[in-house]
N, CA and C atoms as a LAMMPS dump frame, in Angstrom:
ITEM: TIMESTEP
0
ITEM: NUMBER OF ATOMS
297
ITEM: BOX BOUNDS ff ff ff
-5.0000000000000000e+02 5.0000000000000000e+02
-5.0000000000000000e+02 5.0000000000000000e+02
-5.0000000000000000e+02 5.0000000000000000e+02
ITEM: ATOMS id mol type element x y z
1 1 1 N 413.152 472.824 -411.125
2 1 2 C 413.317 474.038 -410.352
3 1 3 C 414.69 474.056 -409.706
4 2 1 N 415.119 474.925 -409.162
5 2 2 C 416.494 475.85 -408.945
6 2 3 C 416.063 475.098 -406.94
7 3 1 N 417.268 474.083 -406.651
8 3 2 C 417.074 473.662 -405.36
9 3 3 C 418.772 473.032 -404.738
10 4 1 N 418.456 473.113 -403.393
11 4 2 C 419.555 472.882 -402.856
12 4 3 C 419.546 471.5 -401.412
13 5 1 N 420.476 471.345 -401.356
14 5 2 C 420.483 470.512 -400.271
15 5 3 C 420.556 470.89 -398.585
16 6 1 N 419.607 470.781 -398.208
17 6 2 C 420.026 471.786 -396.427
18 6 3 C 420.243 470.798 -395.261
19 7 1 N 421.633 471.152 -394.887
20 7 2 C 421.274 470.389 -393.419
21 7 3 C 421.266 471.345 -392.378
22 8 1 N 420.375 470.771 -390.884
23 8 2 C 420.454 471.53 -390.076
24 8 3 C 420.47 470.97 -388.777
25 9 1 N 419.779 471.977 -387.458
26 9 2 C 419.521 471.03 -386.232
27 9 3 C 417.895 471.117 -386.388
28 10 1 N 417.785 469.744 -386.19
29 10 2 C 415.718 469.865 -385.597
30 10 3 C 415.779 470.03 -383.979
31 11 1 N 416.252 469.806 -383.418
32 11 2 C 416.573 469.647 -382.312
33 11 3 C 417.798 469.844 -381.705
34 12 1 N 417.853 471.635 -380.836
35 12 2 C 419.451 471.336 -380.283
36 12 3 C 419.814 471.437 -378.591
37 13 1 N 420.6 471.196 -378.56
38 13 2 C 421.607 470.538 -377.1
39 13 3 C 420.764 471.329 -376.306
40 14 1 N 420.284 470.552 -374.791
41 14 2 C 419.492 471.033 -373.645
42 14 3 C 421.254 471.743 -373.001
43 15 1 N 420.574 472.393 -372.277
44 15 2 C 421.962 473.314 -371.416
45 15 3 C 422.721 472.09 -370.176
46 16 1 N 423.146 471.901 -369.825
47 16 2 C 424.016 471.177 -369.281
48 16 3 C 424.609 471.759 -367.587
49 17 1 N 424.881 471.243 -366.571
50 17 2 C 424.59 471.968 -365.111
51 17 3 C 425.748 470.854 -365.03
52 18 1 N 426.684 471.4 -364.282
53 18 2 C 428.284 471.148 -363.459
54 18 3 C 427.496 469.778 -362.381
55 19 1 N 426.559 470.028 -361.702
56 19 2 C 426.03 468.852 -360.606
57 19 3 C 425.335 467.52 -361.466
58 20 1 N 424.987 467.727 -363.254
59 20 2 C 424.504 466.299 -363.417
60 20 3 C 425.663 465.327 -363.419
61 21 1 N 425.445 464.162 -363.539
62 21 2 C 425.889 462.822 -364.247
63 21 3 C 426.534 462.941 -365.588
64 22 1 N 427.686 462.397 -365.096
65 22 2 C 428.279 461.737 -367.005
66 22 3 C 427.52 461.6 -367.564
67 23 1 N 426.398 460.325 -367.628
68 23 2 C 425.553 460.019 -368.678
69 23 3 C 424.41 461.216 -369.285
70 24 1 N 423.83 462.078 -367.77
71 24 2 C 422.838 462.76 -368.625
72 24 3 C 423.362 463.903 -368.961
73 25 1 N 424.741 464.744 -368.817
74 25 2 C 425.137 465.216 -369.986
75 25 3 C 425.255 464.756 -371.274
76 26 1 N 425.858 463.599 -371.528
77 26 2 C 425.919 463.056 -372.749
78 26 3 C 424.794 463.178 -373.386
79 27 1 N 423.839 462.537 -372.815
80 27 2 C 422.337 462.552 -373.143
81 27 3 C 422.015 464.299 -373.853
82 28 1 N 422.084 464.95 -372.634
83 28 2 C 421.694 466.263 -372.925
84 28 3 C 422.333 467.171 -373.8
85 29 1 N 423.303 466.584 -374.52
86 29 2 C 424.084 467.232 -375.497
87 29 3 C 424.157 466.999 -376.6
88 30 1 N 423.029 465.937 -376.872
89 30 2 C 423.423 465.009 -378.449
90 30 3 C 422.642 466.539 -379.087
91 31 1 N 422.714 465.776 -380.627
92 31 2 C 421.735 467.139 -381.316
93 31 3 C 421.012 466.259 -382.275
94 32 1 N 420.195 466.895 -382.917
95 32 2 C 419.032 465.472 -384.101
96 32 3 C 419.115 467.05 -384.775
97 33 1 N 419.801 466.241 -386.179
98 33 2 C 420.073 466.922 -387.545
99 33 3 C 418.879 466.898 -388.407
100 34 1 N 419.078 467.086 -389.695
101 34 2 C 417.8 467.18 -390.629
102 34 3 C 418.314 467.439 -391.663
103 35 1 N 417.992 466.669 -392.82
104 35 2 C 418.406 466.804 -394.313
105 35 3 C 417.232 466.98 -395.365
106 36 1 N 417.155 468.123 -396.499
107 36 2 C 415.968 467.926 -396.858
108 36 3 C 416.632 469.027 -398.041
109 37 1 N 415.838 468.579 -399.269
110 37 2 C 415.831 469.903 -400.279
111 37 3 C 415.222 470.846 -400.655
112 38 1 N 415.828 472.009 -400.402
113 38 2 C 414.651 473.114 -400.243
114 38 3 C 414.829 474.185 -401.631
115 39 1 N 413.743 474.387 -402.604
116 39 2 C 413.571 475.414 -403.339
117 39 3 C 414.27 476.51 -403.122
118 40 1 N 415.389 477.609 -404.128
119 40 2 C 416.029 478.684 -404.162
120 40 3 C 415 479.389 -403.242
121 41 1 N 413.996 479.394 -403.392
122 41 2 C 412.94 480.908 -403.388
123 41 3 C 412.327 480.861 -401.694
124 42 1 N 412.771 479.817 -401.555
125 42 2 C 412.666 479.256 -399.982
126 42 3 C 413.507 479.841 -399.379
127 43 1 N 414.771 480.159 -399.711
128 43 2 C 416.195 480.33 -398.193
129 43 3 C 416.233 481.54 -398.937
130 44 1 N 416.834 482.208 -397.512
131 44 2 C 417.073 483.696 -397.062
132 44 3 C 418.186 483.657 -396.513
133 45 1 N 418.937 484.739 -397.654
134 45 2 C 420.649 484.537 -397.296
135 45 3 C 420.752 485.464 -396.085
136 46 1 N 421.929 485.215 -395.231
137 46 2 C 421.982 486.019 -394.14
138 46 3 C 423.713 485.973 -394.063
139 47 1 N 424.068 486.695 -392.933
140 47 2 C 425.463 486.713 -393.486
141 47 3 C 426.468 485.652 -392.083
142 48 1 N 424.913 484.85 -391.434
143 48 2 C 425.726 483.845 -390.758
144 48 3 C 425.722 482.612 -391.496
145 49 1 N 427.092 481.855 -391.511
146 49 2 C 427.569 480.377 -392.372
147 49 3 C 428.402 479.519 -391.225
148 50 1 N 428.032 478.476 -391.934
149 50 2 C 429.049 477.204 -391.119
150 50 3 C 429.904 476.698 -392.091
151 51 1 N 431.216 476.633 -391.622
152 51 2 C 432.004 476.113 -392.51
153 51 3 C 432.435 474.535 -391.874
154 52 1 N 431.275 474.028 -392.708
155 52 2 C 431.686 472.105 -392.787
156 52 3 C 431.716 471.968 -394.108
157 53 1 N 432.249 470.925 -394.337
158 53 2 C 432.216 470.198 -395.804
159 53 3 C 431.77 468.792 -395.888
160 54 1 N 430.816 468.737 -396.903
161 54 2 C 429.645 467.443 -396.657
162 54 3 C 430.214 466.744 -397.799
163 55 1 N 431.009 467.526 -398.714
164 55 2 C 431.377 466.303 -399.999
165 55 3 C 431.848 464.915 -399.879
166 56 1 N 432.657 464.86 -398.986
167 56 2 C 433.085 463.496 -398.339
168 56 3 C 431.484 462.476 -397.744
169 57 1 N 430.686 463.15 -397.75
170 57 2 C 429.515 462.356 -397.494
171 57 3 C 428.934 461.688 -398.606
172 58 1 N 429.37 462.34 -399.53
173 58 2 C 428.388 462.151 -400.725
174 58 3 C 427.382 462.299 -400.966
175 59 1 N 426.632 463.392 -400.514
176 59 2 C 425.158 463.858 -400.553
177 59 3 C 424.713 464.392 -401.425
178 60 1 N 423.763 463.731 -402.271
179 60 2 C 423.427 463.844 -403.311
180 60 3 C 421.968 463.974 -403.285
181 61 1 N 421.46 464.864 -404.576
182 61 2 C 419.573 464.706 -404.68
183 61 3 C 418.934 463.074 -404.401
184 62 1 N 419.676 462.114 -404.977
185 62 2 C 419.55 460.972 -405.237
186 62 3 C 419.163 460.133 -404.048
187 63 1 N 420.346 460.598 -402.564
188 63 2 C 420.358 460.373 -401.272
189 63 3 C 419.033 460.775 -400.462
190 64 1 N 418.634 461.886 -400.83
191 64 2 C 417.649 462.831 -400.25
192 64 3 C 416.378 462.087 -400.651
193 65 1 N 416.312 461.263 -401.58
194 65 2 C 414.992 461.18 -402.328
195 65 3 C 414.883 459.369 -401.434
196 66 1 N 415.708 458.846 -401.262
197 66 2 C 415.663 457.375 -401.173
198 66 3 C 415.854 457.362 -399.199
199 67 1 N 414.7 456.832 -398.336
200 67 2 C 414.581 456.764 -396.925
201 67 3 C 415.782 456.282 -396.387
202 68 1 N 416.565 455.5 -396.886
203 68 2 C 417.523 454.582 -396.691
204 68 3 C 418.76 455.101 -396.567
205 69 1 N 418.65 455.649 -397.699
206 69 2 C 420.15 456.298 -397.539
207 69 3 C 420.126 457.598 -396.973
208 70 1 N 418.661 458.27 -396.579
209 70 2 C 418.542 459.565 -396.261
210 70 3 C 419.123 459.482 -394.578
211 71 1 N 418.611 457.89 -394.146
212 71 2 C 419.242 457.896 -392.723
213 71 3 C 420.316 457.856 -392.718
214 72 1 N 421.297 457.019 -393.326
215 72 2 C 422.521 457.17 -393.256
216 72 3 C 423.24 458.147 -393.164
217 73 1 N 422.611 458.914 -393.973
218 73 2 C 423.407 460.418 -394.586
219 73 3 C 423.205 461.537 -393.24
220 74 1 N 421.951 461.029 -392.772
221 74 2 C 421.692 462.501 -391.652
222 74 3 C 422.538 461.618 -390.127
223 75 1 N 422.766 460.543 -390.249
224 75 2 C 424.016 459.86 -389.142
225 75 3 C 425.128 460.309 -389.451
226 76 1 N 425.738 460.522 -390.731
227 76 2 C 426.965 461.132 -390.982
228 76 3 C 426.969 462.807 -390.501
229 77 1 N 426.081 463.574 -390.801
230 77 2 C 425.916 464.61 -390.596
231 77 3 C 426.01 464.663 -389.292
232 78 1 N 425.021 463.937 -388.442
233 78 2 C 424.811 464.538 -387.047
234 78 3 C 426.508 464.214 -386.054
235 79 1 N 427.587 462.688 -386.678
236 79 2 C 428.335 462.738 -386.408
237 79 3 C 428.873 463.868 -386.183
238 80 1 N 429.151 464.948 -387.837
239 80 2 C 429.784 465.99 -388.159
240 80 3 C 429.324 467.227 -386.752
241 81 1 N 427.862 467.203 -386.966
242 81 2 C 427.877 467.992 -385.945
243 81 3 C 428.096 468.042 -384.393
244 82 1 N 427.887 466.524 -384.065
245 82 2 C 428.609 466.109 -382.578
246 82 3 C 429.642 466.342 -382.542
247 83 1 N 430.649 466.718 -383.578
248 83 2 C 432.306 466.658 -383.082
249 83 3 C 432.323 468.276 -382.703
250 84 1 N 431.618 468.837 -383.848
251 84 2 C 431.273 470.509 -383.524
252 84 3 C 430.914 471.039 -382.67
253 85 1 N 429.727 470.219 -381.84
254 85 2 C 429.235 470.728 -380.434
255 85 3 C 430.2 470.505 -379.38
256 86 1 N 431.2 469.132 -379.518
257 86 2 C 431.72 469.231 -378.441
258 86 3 C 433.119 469.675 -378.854
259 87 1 N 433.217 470.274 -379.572
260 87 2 C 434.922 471.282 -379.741
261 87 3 C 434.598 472.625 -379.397
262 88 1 N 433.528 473.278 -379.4
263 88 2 C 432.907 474.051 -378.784
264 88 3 C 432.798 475.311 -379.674
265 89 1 N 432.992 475.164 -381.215
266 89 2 C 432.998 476.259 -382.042
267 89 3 C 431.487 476.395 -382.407
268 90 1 N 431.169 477.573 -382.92
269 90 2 C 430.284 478.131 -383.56
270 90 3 C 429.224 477.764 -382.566
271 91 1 N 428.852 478.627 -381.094
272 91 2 C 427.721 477.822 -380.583
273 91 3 C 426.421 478.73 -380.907
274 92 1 N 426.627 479.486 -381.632
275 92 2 C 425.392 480.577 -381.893
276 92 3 C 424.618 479.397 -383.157
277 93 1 N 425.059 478.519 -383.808
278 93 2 C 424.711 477.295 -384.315
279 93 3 C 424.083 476.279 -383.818
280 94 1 N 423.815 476.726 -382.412
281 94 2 C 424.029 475.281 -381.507
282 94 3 C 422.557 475.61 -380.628
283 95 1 N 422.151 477.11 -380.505
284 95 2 C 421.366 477.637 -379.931
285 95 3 C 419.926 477.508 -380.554
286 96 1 N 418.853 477.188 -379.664
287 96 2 C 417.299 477.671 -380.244
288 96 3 C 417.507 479.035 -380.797
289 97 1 N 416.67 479.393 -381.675
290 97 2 C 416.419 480.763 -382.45
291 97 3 C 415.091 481.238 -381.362
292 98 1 N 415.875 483.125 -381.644
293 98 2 C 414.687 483.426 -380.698
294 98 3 C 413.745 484.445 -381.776
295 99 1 N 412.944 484.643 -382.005
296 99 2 C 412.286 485.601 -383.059
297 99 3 C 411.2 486.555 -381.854
């Protein structure tokens, strides 16, 4: 079948207040990514995109299928996206969805 590779956030950044602590901002800002392959007939194009590039990761079906390297791969990712959260682009990316 016709499939792709998705990464995303499972979990994103709690809001952050001028009166906490160094540490529990840090804390409150990480994000927990998610890698998984999802069927064409599954995703719904929309006309919001992120422009990262994962090729340098090497993410492959192969990666996705094996636990081992699936962690590795979603540590590289979530790197990618920690540098993103805190450069401060694209935060409509960064937000819970509201439906």
């Amino acid at each position: 079948y016709g499939h792709c590779i998705v990464a995303g956030i499972a979990r994103e950044p709690l809001k952050v207040k001028k009166s906490m602590s160094e540490k529990k901002v840090e804390k409150r800002s990480r994000v927990k990514p998610f890698i998984k392959m999802v069927n064409f007939n599954h995703l719904m194009p929309t006309r919001y995109s992120v422009e990262l590039d994962f090729k340098p990761l090497g993410i492959t079906p192969e990666v996705v299928a094996n636990d081992a390297k699936r962690t590795e791969a979603r540590k590289a990712v979530k790197k990618l996206f920690q540098e993103r959260y805190t450069a401060g682009k694209n935060r409509w990316f960064f937000s819970k969805l509201r439906f």
